[in-house]
OpenMM code with the backbone's topology and positions (N, CA, C; nanometers):
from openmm import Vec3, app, unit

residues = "UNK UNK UNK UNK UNK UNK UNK UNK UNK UNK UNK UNK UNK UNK UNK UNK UNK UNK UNK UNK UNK UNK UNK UNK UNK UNK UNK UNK UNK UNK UNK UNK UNK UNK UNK UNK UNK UNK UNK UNK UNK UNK UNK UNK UNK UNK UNK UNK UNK UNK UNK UNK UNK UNK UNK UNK UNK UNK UNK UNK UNK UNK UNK UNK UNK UNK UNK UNK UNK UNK UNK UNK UNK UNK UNK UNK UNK UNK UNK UNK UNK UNK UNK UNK UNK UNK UNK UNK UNK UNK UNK UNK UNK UNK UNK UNK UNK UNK UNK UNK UNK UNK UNK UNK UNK UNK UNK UNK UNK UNK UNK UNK UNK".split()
positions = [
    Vec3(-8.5226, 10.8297, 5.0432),
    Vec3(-8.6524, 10.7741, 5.0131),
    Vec3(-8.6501, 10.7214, 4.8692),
    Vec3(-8.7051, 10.6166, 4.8569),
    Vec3(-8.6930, 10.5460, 4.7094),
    Vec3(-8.8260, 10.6473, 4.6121),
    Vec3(-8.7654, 10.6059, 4.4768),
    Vec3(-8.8957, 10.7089, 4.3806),
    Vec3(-9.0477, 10.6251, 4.4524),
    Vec3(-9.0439, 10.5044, 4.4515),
    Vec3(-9.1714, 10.4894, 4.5011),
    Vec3(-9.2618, 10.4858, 4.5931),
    Vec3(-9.1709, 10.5054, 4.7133),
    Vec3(-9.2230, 10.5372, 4.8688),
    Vec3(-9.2681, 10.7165, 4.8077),
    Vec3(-9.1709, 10.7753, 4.7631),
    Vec3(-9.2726, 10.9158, 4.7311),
    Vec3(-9.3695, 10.9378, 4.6678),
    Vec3(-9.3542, 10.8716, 4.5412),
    Vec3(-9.4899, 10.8435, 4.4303),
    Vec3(-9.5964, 10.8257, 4.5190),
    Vec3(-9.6199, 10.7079, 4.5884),
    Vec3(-9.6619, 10.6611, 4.6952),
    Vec3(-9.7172, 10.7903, 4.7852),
    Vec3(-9.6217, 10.8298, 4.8679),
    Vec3(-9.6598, 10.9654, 4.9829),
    Vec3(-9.7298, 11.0899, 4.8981),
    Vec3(-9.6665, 11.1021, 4.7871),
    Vec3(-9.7490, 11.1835, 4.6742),
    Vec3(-9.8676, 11.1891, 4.6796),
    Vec3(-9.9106, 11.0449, 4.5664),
    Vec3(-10.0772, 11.0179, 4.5279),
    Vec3(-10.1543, 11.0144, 4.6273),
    Vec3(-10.1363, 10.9765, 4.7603),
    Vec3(-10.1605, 10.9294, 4.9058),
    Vec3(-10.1875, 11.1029, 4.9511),
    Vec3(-10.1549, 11.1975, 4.9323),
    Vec3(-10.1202, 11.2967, 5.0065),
    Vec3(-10.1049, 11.3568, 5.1344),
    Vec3(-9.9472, 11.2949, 5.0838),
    Vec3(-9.9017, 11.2627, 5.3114),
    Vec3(-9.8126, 11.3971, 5.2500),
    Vec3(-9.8050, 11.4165, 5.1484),
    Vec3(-9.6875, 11.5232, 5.1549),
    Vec3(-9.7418, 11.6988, 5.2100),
    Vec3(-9.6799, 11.7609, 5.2727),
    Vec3(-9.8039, 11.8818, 5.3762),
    Vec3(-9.7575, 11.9675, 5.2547),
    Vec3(-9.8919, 12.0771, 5.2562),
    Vec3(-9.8666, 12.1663, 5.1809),
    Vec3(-9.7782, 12.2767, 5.1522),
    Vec3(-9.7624, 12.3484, 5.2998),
    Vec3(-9.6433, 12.4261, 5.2657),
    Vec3(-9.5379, 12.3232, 5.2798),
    Vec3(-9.4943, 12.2549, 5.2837),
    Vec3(-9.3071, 12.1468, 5.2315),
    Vec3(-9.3241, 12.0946, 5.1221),
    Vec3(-9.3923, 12.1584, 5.0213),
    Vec3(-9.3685, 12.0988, 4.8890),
    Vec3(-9.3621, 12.2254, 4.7143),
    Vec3(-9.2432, 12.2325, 4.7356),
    Vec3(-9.1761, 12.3963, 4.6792),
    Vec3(-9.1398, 12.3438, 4.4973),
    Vec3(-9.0779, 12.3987, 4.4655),
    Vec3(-9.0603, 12.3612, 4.2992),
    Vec3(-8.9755, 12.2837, 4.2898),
    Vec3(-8.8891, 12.3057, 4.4108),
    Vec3(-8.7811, 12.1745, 4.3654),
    Vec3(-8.8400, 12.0291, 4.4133),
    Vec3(-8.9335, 12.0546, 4.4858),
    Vec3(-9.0054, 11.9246, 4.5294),
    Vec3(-9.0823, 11.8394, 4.3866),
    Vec3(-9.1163, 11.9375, 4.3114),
    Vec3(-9.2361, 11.9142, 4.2297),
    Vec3(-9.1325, 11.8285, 4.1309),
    Vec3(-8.9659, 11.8557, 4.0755),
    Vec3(-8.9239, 11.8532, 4.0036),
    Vec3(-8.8538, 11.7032, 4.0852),
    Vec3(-8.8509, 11.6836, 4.1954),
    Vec3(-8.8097, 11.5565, 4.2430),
    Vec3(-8.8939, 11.4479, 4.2337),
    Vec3(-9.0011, 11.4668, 4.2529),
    Vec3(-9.1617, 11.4086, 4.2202),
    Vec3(-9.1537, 11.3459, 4.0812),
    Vec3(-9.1662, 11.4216, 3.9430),
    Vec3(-9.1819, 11.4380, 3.8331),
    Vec3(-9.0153, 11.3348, 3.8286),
    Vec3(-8.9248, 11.3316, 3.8529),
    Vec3(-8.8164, 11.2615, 3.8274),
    Vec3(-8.8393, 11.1015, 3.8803),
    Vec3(-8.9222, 11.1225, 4.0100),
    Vec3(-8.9617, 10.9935, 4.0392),
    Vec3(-9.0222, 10.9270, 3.9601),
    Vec3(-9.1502, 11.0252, 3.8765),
    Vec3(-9.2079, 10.9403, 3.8000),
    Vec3(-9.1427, 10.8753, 3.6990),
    Vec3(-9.0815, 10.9324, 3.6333),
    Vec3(-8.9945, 10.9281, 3.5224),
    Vec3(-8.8824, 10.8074, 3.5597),
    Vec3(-8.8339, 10.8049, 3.6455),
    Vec3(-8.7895, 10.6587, 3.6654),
    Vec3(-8.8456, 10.5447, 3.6825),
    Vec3(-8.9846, 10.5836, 3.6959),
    Vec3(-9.0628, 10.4521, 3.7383),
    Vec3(-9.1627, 10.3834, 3.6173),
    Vec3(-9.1954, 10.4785, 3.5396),
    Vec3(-9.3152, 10.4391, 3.4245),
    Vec3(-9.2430, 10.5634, 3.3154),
    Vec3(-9.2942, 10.4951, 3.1836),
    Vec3(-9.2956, 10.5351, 3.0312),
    Vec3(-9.3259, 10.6811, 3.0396),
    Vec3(-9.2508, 10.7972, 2.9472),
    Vec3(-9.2761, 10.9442, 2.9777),
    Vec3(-9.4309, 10.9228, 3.0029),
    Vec3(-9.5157, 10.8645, 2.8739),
    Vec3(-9.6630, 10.9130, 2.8890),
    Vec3(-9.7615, 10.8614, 3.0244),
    Vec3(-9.7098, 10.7622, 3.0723),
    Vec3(-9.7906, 10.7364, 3.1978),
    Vec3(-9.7485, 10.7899, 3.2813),
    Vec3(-9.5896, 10.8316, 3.2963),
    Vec3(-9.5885, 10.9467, 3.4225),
    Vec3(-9.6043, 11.0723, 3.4247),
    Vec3(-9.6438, 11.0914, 3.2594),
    Vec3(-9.6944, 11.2235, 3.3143),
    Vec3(-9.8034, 11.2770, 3.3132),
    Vec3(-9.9077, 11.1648, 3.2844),
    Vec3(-10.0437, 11.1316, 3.3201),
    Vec3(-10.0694, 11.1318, 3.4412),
    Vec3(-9.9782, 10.9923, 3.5276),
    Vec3(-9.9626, 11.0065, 3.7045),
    Vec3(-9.9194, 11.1460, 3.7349),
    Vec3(-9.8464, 11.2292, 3.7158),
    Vec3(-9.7888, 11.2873, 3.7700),
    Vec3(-9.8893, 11.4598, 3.7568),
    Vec3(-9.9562, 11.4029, 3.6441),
    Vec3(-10.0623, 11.5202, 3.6443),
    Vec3(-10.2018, 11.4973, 3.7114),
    Vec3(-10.2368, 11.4156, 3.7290),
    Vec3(-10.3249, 11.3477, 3.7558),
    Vec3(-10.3552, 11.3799, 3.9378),
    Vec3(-10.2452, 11.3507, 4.0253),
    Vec3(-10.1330, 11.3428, 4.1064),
    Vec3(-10.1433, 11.5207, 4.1935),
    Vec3(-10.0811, 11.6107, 4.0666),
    Vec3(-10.0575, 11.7231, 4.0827),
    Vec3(-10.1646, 11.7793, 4.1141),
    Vec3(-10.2765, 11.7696, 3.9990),
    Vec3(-10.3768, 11.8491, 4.0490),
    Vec3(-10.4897, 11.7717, 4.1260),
    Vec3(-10.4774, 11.6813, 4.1986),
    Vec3(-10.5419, 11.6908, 4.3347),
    Vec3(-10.4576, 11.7229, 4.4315),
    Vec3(-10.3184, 11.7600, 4.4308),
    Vec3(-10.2338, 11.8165, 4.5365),
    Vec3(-10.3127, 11.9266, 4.5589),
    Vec3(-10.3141, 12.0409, 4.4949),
    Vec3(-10.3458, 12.1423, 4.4294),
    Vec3(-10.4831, 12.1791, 4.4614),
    Vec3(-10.6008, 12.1176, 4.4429),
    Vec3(-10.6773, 12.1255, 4.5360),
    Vec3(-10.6796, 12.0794, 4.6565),
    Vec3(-10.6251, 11.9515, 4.6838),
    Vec3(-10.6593, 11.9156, 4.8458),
    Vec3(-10.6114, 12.0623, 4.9136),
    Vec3(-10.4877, 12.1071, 4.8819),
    Vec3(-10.4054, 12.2608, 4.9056),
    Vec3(-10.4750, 12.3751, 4.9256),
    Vec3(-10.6488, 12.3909, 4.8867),
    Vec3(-10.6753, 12.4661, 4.8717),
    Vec3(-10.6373, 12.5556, 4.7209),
    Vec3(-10.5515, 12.5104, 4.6578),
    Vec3(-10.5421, 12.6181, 4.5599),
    Vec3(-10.5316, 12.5243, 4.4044),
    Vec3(-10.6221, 12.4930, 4.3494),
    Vec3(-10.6590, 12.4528, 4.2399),
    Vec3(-10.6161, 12.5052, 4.0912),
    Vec3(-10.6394, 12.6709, 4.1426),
    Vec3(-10.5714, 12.7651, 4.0381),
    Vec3(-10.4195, 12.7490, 4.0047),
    Vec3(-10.3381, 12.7685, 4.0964),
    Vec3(-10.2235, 12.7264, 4.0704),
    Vec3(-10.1610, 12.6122, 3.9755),
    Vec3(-10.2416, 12.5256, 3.9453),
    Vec3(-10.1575, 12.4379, 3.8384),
    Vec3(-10.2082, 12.4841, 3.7249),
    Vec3(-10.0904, 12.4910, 3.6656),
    Vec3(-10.0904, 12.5212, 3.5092),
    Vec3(-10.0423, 12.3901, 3.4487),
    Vec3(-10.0858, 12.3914, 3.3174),
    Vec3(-10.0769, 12.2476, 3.1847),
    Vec3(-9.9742, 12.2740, 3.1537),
    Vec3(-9.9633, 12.4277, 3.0643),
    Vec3(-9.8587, 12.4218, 2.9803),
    Vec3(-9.7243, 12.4013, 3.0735),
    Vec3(-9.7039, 12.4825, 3.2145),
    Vec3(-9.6365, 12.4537, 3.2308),
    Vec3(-9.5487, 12.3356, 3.3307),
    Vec3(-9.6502, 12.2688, 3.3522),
    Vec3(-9.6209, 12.1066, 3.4107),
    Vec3(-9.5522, 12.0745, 3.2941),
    Vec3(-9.6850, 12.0254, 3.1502),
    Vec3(-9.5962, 11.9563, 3.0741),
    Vec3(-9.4659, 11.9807, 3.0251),
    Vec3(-9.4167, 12.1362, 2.9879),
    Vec3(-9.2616, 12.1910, 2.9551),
    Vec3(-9.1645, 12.1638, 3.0693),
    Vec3(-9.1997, 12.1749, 3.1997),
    Vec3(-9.1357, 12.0916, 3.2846),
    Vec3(-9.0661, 11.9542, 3.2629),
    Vec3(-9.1872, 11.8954, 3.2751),
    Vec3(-9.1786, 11.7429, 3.2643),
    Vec3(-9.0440, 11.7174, 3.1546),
    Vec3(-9.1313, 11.7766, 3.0146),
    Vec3(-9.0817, 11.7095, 2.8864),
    Vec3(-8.8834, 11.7659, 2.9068),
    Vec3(-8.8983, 11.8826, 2.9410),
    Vec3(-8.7341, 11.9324, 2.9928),
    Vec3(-8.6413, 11.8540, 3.0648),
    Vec3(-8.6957, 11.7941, 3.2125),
    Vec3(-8.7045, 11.6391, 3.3129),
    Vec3(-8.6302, 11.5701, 3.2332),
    Vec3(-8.7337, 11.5113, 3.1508),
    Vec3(-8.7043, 11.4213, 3.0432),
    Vec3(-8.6359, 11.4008, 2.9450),
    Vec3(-8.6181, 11.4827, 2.9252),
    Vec3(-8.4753, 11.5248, 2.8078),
    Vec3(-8.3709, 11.5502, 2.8846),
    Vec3(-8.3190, 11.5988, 3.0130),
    Vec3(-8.2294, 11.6128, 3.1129),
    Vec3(-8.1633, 11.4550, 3.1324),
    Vec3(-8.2953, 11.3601, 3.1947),
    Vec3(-8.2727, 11.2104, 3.2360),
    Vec3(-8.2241, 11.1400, 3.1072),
    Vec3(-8.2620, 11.1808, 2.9764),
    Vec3(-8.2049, 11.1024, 2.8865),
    Vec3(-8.0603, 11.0823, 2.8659),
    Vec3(-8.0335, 11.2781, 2.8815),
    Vec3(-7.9025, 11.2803, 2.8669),
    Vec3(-7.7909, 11.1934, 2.9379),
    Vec3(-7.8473, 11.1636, 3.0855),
    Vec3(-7.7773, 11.1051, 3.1989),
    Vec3(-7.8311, 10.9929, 3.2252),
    Vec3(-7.8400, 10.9047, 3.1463),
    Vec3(-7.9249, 10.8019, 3.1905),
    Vec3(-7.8987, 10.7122, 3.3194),
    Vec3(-7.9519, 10.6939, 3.4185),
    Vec3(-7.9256, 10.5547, 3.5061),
    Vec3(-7.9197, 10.6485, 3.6013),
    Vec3(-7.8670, 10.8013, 3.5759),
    Vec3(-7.8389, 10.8852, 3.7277),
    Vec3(-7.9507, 10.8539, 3.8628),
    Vec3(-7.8934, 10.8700, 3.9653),
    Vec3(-7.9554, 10.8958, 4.0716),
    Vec3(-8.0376, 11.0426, 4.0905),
    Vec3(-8.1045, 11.0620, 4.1818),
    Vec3(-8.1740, 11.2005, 4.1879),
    Vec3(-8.0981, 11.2933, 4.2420),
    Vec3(-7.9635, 11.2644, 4.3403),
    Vec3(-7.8776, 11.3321, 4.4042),
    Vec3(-7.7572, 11.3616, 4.2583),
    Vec3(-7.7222, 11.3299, 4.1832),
    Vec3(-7.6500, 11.3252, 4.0975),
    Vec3(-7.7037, 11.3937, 3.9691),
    Vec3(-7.8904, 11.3232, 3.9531),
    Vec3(-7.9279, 11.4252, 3.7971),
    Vec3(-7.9428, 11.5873, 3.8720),
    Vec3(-7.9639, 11.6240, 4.0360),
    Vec3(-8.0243, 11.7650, 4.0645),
    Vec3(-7.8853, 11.8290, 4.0250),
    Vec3(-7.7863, 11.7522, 4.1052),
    Vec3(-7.6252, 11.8120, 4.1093),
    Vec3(-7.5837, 11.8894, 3.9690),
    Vec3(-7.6348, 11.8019, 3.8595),
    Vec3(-7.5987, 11.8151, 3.7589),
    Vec3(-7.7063, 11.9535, 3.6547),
    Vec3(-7.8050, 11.9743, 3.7295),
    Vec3(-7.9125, 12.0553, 3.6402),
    Vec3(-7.9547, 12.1163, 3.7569),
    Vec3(-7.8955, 12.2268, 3.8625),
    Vec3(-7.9364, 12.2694, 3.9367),
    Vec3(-8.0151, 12.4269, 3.8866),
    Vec3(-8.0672, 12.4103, 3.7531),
    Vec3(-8.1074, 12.5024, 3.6953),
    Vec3(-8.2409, 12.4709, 3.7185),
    Vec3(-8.2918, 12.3476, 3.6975),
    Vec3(-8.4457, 12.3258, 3.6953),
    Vec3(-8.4798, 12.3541, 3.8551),
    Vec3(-8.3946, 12.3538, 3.9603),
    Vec3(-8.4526, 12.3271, 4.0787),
    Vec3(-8.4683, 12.4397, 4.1108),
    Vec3(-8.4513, 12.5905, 4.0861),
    Vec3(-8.4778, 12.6615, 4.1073),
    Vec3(-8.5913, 12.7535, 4.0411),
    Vec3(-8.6793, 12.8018, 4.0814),
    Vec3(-8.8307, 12.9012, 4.0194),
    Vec3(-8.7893, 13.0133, 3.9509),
    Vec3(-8.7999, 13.0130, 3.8415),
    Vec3(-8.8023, 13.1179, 3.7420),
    Vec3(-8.8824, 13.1706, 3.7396),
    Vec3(-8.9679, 13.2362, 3.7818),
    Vec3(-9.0578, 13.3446, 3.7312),
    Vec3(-9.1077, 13.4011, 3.6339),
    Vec3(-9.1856, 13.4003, 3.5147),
    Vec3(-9.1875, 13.4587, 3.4392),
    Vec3(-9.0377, 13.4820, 3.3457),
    Vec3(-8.9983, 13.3459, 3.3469),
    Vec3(-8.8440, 13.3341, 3.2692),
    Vec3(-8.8841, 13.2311, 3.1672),
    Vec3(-8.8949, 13.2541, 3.0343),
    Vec3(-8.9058, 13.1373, 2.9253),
    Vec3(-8.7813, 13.0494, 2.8886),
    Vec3(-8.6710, 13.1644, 2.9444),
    Vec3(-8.5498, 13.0966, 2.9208),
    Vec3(-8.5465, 12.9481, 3.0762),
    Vec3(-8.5919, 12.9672, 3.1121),
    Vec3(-8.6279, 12.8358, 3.2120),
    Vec3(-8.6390, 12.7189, 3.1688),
    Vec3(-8.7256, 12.7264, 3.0529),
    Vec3(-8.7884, 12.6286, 2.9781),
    Vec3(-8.7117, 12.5463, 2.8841),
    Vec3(-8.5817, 12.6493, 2.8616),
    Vec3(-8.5270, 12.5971, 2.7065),
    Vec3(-8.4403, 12.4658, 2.7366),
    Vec3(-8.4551, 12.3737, 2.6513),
    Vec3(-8.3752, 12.2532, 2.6706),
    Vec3(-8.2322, 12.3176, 2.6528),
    Vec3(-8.1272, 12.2416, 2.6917),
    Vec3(-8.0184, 12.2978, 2.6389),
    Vec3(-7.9130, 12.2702, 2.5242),
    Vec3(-7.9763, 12.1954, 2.4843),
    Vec3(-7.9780, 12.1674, 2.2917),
    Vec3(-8.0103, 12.2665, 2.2245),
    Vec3(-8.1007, 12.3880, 2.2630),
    Vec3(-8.1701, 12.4964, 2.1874),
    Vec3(-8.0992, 12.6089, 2.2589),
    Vec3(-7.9817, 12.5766, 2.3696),
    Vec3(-7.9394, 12.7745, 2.4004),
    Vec3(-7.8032, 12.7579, 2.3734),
] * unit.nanometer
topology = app.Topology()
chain = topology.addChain("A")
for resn in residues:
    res = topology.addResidue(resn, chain)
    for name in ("N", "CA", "C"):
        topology.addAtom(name, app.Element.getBySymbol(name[0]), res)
């Protein structure tokens, strides 16, 4: 699927609630990021998120701080690799695709560990 047929199925919300897990969120957020300037996608992409989030029934669930440390992590990942594909940047950072829990070390770019 191209970043923008999902962007697309995203904002649209064709995507069902339970099939959309953290690594989904982090494929999403990469879409954006290939498609528009960090600050408009992660405007879209918040914007985006939390009507997922309610249409979902669960509103509570999105957090700021940690969308944006997401994102901005994303983003510093894609810099490193620029031009990658999404099959190639996950391959390569199969750290973000997985849920940390209550792990700050999740967060850390890897310039800082």
């Amino acid at each position: 699927m191209t970043n923008n047929a999902l962007i697309r199925q995203f904002e649209r919300g064709l995507i069902p609630c339970d099939a959309f897990h953290h690594a989904d969120h982090v494929r999403v957020a990469f879409a954006y990021l290939c498609e528009y300037s960090v600050a408009e996608a992660l405007e879209r992409f918040v914007v985006a998120l939390k009507r997922f989030a309610t249409a979902c029934g669960k509103p509570q669930l999105y957090k700021e701080d940690l969308t944006r440390a997401y994102f901005a992590l994303i983003s510093e990942r894609m810099a490193a690799s620029e031009g990658s594909s999404w099959e190639e940047f996950s391959r390569r950072n199969p750290d973000l695709l997985i849920w940390k829990k209550r792990n700050p070390e999740a967060l850390q770019s890897r310039s800082s560990q």
